[in-house]
C-alpha positions as CSV (number, residue, x, y, z in Angstrom):
1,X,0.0,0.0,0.0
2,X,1.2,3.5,-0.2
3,X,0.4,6.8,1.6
4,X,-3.1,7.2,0.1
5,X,-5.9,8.6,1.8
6,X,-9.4,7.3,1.3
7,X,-10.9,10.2,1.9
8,X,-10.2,12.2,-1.1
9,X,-10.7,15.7,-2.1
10,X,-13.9,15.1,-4.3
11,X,-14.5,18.2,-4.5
12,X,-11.0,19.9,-5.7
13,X,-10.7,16.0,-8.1
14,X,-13.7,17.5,-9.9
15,X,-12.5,21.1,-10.2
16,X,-9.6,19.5,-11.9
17,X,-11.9,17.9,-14.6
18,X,-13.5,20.9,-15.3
19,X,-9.8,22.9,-15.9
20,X,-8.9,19.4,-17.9
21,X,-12.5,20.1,-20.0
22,X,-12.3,23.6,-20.4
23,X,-8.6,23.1,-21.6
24,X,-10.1,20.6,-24.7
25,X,-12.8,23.0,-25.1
26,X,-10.6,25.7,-25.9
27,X,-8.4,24.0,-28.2
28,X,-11.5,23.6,-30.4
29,X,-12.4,27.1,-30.1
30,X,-15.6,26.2,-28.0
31,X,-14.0,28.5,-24.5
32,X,-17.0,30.7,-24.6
33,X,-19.4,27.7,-25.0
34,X,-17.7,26.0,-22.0
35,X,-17.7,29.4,-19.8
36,X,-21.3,29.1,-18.9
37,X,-21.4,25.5,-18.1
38,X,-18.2,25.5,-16.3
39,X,-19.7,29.1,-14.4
40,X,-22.7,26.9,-13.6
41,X,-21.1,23.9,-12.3
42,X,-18.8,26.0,-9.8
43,X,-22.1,27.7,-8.6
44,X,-22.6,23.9,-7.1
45,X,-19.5,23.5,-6.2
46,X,-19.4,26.7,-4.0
47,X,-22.0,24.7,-1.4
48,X,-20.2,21.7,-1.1
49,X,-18.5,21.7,2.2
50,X,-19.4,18.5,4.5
51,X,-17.6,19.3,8.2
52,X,-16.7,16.1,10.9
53,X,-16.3,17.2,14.2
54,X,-13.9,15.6,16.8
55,X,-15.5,15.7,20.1
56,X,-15.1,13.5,23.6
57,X,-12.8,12.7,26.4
58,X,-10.1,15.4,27.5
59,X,-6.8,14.3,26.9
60,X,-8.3,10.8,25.1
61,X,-6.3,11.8,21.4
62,X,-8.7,14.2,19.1
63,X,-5.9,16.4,18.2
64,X,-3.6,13.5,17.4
65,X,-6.2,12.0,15.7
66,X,-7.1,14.8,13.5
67,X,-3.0,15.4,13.1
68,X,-2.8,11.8,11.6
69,X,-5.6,12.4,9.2
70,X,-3.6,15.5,8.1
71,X,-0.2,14.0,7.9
72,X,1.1,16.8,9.5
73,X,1.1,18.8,12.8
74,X,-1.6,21.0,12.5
75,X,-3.7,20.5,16.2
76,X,-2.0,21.3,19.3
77,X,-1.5,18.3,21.8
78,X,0.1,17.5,25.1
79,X,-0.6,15.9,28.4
80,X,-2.3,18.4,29.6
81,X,-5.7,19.7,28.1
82,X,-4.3,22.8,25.4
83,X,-8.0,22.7,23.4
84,X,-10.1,25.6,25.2
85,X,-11.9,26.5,22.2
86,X,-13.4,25.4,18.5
87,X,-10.4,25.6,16.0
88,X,-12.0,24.6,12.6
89,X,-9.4,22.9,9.7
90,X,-9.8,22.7,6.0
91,X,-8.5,19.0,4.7
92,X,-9.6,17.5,1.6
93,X,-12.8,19.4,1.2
94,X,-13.7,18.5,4.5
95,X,-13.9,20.8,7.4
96,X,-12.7,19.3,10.2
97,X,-13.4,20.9,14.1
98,X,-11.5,20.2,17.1
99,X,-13.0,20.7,20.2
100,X,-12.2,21.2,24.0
101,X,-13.4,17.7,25.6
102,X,-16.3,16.7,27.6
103,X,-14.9,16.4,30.9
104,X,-12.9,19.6,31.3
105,X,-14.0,22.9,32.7
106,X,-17.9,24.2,32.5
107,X,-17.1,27.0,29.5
108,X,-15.0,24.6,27.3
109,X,-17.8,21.8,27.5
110,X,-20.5,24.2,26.7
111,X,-18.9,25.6,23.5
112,X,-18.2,22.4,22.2
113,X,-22.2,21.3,23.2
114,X,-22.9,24.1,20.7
115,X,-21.3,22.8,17.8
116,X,-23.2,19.6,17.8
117,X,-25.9,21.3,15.6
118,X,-23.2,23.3,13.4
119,X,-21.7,19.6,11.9
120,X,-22.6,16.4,9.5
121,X,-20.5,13.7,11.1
122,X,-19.7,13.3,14.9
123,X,-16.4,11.5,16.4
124,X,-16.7,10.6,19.3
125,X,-12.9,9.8,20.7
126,X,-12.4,8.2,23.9
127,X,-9.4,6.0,24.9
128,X,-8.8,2.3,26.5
129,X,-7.7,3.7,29.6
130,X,-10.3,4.2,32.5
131,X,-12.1,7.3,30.8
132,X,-14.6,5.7,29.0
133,X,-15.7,4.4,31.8
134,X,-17.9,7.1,33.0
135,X,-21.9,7.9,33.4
136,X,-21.1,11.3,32.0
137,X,-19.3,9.9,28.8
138,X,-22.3,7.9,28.0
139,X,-24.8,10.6,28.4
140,X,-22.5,13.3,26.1
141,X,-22.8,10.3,23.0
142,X,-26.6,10.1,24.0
143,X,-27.2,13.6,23.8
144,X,-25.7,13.1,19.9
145,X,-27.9,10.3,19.4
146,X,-30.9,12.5,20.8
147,X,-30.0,15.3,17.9
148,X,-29.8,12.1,15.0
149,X,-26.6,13.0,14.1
150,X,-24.4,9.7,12.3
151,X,-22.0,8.9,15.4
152,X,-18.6,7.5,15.2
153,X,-17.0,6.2,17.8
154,X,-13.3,6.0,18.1
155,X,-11.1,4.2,20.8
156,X,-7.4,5.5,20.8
157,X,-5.6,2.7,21.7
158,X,-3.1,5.1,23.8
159,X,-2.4,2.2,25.9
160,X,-0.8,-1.6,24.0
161,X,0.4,-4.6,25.5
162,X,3.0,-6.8,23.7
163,X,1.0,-9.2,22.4
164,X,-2.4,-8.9,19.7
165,X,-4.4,-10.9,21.6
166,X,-4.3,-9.1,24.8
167,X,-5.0,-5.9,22.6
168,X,-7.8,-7.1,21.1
169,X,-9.5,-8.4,24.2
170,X,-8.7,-4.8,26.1
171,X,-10.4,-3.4,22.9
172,X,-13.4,-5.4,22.9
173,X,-13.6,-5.1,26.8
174,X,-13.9,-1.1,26.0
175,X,-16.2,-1.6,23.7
176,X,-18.6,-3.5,25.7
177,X,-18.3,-1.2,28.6
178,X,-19.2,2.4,26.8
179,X,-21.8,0.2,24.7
180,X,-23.5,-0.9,27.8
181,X,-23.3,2.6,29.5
182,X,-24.3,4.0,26.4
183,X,-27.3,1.0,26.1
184,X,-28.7,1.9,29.6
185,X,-28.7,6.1,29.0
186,X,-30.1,5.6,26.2
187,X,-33.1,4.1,27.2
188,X,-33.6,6.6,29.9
189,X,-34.4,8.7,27.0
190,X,-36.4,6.5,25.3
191,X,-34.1,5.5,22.7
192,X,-33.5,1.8,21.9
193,X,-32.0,-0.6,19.5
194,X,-28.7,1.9,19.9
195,X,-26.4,-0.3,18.5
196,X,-27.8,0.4,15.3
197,X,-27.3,4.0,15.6
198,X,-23.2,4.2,15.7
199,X,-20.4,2.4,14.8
200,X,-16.9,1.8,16.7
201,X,-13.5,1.9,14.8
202,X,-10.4,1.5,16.5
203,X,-7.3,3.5,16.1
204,X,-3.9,4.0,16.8
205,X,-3.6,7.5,16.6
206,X,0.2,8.7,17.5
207,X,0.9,5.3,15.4
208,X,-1.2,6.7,12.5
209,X,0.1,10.1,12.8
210,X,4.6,9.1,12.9
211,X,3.6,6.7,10.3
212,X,2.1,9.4,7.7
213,X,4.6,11.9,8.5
214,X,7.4,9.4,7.9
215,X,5.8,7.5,5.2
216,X,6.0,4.4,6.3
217,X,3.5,2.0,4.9
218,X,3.6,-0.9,7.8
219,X,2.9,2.2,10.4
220,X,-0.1,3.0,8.5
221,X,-1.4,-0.1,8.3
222,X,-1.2,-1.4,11.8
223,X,-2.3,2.1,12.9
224,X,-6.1,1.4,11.3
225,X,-6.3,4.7,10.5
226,X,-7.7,3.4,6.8
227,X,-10.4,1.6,8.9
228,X,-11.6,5.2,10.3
229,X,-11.7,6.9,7.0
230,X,-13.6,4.2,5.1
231,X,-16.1,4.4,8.0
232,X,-16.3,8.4,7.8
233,X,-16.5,7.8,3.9
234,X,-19.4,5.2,4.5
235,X,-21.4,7.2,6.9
236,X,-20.5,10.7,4.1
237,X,-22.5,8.3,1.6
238,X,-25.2,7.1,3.5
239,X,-26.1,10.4,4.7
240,X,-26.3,11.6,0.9
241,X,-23.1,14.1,1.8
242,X,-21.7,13.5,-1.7
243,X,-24.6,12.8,-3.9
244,X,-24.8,17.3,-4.1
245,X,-21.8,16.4,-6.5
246,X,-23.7,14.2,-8.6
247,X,-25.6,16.5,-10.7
248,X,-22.6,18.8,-11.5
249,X,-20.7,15.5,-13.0
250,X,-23.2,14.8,-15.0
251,X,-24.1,18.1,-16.4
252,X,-19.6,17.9,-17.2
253,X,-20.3,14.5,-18.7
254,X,-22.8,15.8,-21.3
255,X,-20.8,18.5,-22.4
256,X,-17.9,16.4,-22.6
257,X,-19.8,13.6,-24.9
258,X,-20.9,16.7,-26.9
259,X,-17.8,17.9,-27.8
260,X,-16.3,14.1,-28.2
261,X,-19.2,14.2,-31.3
262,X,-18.7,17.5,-32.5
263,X,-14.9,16.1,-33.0
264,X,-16.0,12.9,-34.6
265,X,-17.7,14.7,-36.8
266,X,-14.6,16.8,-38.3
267,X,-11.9,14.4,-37.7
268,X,-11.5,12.3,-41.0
269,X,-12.7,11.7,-44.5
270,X,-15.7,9.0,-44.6
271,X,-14.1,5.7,-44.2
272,X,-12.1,7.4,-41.1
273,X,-15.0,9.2,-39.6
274,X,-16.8,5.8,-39.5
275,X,-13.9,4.6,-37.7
276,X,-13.5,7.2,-35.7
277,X,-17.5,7.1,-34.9
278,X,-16.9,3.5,-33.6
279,X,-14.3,4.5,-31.3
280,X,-16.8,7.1,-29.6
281,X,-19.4,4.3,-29.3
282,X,-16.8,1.8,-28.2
283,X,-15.6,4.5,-25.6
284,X,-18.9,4.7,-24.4
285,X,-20.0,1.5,-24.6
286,X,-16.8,0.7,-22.2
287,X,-17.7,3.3,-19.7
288,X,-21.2,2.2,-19.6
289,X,-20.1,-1.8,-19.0
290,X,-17.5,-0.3,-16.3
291,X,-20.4,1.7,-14.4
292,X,-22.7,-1.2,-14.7
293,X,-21.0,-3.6,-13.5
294,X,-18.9,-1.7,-10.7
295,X,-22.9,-1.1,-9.7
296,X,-23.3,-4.8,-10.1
297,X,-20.0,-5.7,-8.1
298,X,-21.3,-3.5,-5.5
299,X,-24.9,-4.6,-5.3
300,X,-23.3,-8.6,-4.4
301,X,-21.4,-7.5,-2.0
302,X,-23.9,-5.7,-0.2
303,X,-26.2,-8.6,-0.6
304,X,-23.7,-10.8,0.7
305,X,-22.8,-8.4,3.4
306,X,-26.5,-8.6,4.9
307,X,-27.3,-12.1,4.7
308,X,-23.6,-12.9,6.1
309,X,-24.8,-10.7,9.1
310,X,-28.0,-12.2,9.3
311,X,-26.7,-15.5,9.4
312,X,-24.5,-14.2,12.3
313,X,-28.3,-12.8,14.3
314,X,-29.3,-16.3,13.9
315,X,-26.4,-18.2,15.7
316,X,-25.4,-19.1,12.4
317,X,-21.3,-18.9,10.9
318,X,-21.7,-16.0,8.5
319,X,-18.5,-17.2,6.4
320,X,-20.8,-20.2,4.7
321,X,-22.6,-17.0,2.9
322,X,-19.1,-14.7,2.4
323,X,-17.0,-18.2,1.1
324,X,-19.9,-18.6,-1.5
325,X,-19.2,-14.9,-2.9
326,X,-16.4,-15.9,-4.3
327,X,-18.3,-18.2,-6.5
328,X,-20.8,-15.2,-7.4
329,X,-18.4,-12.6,-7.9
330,X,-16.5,-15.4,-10.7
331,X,-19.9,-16.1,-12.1
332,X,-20.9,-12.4,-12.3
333,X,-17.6,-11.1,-14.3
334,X,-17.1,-14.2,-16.5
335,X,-20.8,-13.6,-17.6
336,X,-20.4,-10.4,-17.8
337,X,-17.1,-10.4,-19.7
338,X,-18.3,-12.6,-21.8
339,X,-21.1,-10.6,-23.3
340,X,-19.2,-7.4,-23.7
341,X,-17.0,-9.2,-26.0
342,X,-19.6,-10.9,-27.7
343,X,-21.1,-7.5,-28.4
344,X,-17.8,-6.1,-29.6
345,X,-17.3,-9.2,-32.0
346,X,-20.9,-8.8,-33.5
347,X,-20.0,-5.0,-34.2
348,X,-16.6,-6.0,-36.1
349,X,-18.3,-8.8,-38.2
350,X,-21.4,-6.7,-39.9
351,X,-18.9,-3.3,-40.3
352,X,-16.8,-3.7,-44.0
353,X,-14.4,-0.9,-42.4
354,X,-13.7,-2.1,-39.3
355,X,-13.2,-5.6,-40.6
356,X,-11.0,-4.4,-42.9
357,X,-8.7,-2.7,-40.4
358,X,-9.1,-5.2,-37.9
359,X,-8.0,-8.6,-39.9
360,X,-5.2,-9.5,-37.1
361,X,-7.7,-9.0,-34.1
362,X,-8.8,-11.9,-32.3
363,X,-10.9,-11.5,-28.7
364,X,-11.0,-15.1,-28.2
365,X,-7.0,-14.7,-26.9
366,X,-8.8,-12.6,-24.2
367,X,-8.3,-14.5,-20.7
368,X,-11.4,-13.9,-17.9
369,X,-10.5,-11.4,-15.6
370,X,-11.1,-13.6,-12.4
371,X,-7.8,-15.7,-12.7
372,X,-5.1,-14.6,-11.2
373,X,-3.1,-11.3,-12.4
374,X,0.1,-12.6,-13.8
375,X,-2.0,-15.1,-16.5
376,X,-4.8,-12.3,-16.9
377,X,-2.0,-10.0,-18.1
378,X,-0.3,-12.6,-20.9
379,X,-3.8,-12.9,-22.0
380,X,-2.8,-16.9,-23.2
381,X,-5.3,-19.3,-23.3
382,X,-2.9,-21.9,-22.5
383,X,-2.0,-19.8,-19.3
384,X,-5.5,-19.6,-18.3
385,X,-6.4,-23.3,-18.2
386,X,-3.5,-24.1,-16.9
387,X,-4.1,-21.9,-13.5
388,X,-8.2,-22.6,-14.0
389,X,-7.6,-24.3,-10.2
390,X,-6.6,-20.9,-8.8
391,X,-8.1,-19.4,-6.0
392,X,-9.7,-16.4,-6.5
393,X,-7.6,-14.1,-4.1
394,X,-9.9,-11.6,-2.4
395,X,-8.1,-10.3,0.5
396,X,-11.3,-8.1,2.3
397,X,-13.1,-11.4,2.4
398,X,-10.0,-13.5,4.1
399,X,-9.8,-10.8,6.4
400,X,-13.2,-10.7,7.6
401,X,-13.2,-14.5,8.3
402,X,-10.1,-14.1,10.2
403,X,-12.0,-11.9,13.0
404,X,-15.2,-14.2,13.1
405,X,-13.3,-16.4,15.5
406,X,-12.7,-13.5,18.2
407,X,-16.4,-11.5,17.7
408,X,-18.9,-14.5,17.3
409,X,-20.0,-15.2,20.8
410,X,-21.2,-18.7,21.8
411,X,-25.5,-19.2,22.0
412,X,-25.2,-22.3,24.6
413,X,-26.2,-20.4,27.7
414,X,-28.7,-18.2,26.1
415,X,-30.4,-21.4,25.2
416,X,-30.5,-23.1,28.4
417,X,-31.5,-20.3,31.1
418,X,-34.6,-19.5,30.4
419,X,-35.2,-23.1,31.3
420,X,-33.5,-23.0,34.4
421,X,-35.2,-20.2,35.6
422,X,-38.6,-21.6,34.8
423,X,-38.1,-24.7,36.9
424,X,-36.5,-22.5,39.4
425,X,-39.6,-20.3,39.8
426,X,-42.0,-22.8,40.2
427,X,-40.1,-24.7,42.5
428,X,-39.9,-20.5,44.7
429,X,-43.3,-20.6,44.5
430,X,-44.3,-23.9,46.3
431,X,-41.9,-23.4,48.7
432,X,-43.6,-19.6,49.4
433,X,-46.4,-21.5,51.2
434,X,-44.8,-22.7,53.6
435,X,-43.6,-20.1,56.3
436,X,-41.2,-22.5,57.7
437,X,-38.9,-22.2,54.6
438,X,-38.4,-18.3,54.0
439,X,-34.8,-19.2,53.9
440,X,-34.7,-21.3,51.5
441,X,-37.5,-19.2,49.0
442,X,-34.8,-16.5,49.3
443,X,-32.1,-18.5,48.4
444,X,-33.5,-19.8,45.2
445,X,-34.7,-16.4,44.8
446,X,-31.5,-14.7,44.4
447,X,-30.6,-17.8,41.9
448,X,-33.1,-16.7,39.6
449,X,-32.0,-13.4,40.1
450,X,-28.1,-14.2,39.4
451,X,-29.4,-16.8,36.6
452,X,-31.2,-13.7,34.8
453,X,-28.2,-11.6,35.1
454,X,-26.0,-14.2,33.3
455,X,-28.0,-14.3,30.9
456,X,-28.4,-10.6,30.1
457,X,-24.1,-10.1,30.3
458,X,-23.9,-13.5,27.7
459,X,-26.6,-11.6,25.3
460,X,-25.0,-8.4,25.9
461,X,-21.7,-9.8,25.1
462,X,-23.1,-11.6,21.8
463,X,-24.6,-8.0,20.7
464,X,-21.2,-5.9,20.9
465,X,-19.7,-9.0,18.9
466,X,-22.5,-8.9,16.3
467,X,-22.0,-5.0,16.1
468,X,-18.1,-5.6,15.7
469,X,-18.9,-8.1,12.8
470,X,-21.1,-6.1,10.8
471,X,-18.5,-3.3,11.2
472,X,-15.5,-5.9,10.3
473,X,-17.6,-6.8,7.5
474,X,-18.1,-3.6,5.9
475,X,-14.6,-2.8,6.2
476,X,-13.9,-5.7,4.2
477,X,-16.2,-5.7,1.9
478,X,-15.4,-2.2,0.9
479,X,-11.5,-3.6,0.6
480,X,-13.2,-6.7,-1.9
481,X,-14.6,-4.3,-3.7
482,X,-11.6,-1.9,-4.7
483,X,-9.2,-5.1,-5.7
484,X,-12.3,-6.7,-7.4
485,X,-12.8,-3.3,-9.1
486,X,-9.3,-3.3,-9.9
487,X,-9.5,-6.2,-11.8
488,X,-12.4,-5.3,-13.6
489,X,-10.5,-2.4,-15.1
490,X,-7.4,-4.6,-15.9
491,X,-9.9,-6.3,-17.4
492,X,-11.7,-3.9,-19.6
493,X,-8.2,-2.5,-21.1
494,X,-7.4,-6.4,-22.3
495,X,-10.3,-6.3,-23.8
496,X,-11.2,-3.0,-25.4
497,X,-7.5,-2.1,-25.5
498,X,-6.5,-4.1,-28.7
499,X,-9.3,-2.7,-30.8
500,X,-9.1,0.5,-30.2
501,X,-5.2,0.4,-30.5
502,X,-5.2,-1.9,-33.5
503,X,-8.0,0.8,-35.8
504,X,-5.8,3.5,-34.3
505,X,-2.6,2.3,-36.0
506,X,-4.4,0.6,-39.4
507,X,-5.8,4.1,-39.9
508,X,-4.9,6.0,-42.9
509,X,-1.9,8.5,-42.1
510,X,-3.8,12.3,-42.4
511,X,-2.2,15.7,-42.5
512,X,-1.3,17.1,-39.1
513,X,-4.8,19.2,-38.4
514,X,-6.5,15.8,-38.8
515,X,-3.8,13.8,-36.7
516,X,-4.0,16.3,-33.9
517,X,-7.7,16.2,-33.7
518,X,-7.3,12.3,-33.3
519,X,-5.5,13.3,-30.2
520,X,-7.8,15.4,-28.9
521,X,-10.4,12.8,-29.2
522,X,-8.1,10.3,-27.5
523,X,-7.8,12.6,-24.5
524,X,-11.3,13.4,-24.3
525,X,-12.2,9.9,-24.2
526,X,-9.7,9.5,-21.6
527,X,-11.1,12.4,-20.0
528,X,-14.6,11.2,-20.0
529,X,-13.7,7.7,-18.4
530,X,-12.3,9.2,-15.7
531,X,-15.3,11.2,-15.4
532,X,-17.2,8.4,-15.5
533,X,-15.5,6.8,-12.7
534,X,-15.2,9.7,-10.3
535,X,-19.7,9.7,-11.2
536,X,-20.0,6.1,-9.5
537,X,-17.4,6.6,-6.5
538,X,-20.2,9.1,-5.1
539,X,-22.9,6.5,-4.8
C-alpha cells in the first residue's frame, strides 16, 4: 500500500476535470461555449462543504487523531488539556473541528455542546484507559444520538500490551463497557436498538500520525487509521453528503460527450470518420459496462454483506454466505465479460471498415478477468487453463473471516437459562407456602436473580460482537470491492485495449490538423472515463 488517503478531495478531483474540459474546449475554439457551463457547475460546487467534528474525552487523542488524518502537525497536543476552544481545519474538502473535551471545565464543555448542531458527522474519541468508563461519557454520546446525528465512535488505543491478543480483548472489553453505558442512558431517554445507531472503529492514533509523517506503509497499516476513513467515507455516503456532487458530473459529462461528437464529426474523410465514430461508441460502450458492473460488483457484496450478518443474528457462521461470494463474484464477471466481447465481436463482423482494419484481431486470446493477475495479463489461453484451479484471491473477504473467531459469541447459555429459571420459579413458589422455609425461598430467589443476570451479560456480550462483525464486514467488503474493481479495469483494457489500438494504428496517415484532432479525441475519451469513474465513487 502506499500513503493514500481514502478520503479524497472530491470536490477539488472534480474542479480538476472541469480545468482538464475547459482546456479541450478551448483547443476547439468552443472556451466561450464551455464558460457558462463551467460558471454553472462552480455555482454547485461553492455549497459543497461536509464538516466532521472531533469531540469527547479530554486528553483521550482528538488532536492527534485529526494530526494523523492530516499528515502533519496541525492541532495542538500535550498531556495536559491545550483545546479551550473550536479551531476549525480545511483537509480535503472537508472541514474538520477540534473541540475542548467533555470532561474539562464548565465554558469549554459548553462551547463544544454548541457545535453539535453546526456539523454532519460526529467522532466521538475516547481512549482504552479508565475514561470511558464514566456515566457522563455515556450521556455526552446520547445527547448526539438525541440530535440524529451519524455517530462515530473512536477508541485511541493510547495504551498496548506486547502481544495482539491481549489488545484485542482490552479493545473489545472497551467496547462493551461504553456500549453498555451508552445502552442503559439511552433508554432513559427512550431511545432503543442503539447499537444500530453508531459504529466503533479502533485507532492507533500517535501510530497513525509518525507513520504518515514518515511515510512508512507498515505504520499506517497497523495504525487502522484506513479503517476510520472508510467508516467516515461510508457514513458521508449514507447520509447523501456526496450525492450534491452528482448533478454537477453529470451536467460535465454531457458537455464532454458533446464535444467528443462535434470532433468525430470533423476528424476524418468517410471511411475514417466511421472509424473514428466506432471509437466514440466503443468508448462509451466501455464506460457504460464499467459503471454497470462496478454497480453490479457493488450490489453482491452488499447482498452478501446482509445475509452474512444475518446468518450471524441467527447463531449461524456468516463465512458459509461470504466463502460462496467468491463463486458469485467469478460467475458475475465471467458472464459479464463474456457478453461485452460478444457484443464487440458482432460490431466487427457486420462493419466492412472495421473488418477491414481489424483482420489480425482476435478476442477469443482474451483470458477472464477472475484468474489470477500474472495469466490475466499474458492474455494466453494456455496460461488460463493451466491456472483454472486458482483461487480467486480476495483479500477483504480472508480478512473478515479471520476476525469471526474472536467477535462471534457462543449461543449455549442463552439457550438453556430460560429453562433453568422456569423450573427454578415454580419450585420458589411452592416453597412460598410454607412459612417455615423463608430461607430457603430466598435462596432460590436470588438464583433466579443471578441466573437472569448471566444471561443478560452473555446476550450483551453476543450483541457488541454482532456489532463488531457487521463493522469488520463492511470494512472488508469495501477492501473486496476496490481489488475486485481493480481487476475489472485490468480487465476492460485487455479487452477493449487491442481494438481501439489496432484501428488507431491501421488508420490512414492524415495531415497534421487531422492527426491532432485524433488526439484530442483520444484525451477526451480519456477524460470522460475518468469522469465516469469519479460519477459512481459518489454513490
Amino acid at each position: 500500500m502506499n500513503n493514500s488517503y481514502i478520503l479524497i478531495d472530491y470536490k477539488k478531483e472534480l474542479m480538476r476535470y472541469v480545468q482538464e474540459a475547459s482546456q479541450l474546449f478551448a483547443k476547439q475554439e468552443k472556451a466561450a461555449e464551455f464558460a457558462g457551463i463551467a460558471g454553472d457547475i462552480q455555482e454547485k460546487l461553492d455549497v459543497f462543504r461536509p464538516s466532521l467534528m472531533f469531540y469527547g474525552v479530554y486528553n483521550a487523542g482528538k488532536s492527534t487523531l485529526m494530526n494523523a488524518l492530516f499528515g502533519e502537525k496541525r492541532a495542538e497536543t500535550g498531556d495536559v488539556p491545550v483545546t479551550h476552544k473550536v479551531t476549525e481545519y480545511e483537509w480535503n474538502g472537508y472541514r474538520l473541528a477540534d473541540t475542548p473535551g467533555i470532561n474539562g471545565p464548565e465554558q469549554d464543555y459548553q462551547i463544544s455542546l454548541q457545535e453539535l448542531d453546526k456539523h454532519d458527522i460526529i467522532c466521538f474519541v475516547i481512549d482504552n484507559s479508565e475514561s470511558h468508563d464514566s456515566k457522563r461519557v455515556a450521556e455526552e454520546a446520547v445527547k448526539i444520538l438525541i440530535k440524529k446525528k451519524p455517530l462515530i465512535t473512536v477508541i485511541n488505543r493510547k495504551m498496548e500490551t506486547f502481544s495482539d491478543e491481549e489488545d484485542r480483548q482490552l479493545d473489545f472489553a472497551v467496547r462493551e463497557k461504553f456500549h453498555e453505558n451508552l445502552r442503559r442512558e439511552a433508554e432513559k431517554n427512550g431511545i432503543h436498538g442503539v447499537e444500530k445507531l453508531y459504529s466503533f472503529v479502533t485507532v492507533n492514533a500517535a501510530k497513525a500520525f509518525k507513520g504518515r509523517m514518515m511515510n512508512e506503509p507498515v505504520l499506517i497499516e497497523n495504525s487502522a487509521i484506513r479503517d476510520l476513513e472508510i467508516e467516515l467515507l461510508q457514513k458521508l455516503k449514507e447520509m447523501d453528503g456526496l450525492r450534491m456532487l452528482a448533478a454537477p458530473t453529470d451536467q460535465l459529462i454531457a458537455a464532454v460527450k458533446s464535444l467528443v461528437a462535434w470532433v468525430s464529426a470533423h476528424a476524418a474523410d468517410d471511411a475514417e470518420r466511421e472509424v473514428m465514430t466506432y471509437l466514440a461508441e466503443l468508448s462509451g460502450k466501455k464506460n457504460s459496462f464499467t459503471q454497470s458492473l462496478h454497480s453490479k460488483v457493488r450490489r453482491q457484496l452488499q447482498l452478501a454483506g446482509d445475509e452474512a450478518y444475518q446468518l450471524a443474528l441467527g447463531g449461524q457462521d456468516p463465512r458459509t454466505r461470504l466463502d460462496a461470494l467468491r463463486g458469485d463474484l467469478e460467475k458475475l464477471l465471467t458472464d459479464q465479460f463474456e457478453a461485452i466481447k460478444t457484443s464487440i465481436q458482432s460490431d466487427l463482423s457486420v462493419n466492412d471498415v472495421l473488418r477491414s482494419r481489424l483482420e489480425q484481431i482476435s478476442l477469443e486470446s482474451v483470458p477472464s478477468p477472475v484468474r489470477d493477475k500474472q495469466s490475466f495479463q499474458e492474455g494466453s489461453v494456455g496460461d488460463a487453463e493451466k491456472r483454472q484451479d486458482d483461487e480467486f484471491d480476495i483479500s477483504g473477504i480472508a480478512g473478515i473471516a479471520k476476525v469471526l473467531p474472536v467477535v462471534v459469541a457462543p449461543p449455549p447459555v442463552k439457550i438453556i437459562l430460560p429453562i433453568v429459571v422456569t423450573i427454578i420459579e415454580e419450585i420458589i413458589n411452592a416453597y412460598a407456602k410454607n412459612k417455615r422455609l423463608e430461607a430457603e425461598n430466598e435462596r432460590l430467589r436470588l438464583q433466579v436473580e443471578e441466573a437472569n443476570r448471566r444471561q443478560q451479560e452473555v446476550l450483551q456480550k453476543q450483541m457488541i460482537a454482532l456489532q463488531e462483525l457487521n463493522t469488520q464486514i463492511r470494512i472488508g467488503l469495501y477492501k473486496t470491492e476496490e481489488q475486485v474493481m481493480q481487476m475489472v479495469h485490468d480487465g476492460i483494457e485487455s479487452l477493449f485495449g487491442p481494438v481501439e489500438q489496432n484501428l488507431h494504428a491501421n488508420m490512414k496517415q492524415a495531415d497534421s490538423e487531422r492527426k491532432e484532432r485524433q488526439n484530442d479525441l483520444a484525451e477526451l475519451n480519456r477524460l470522460l472515463e475518468k469522469l465516469e469513474s469519479y460519477r459512481s465513487s459518489l454513490v
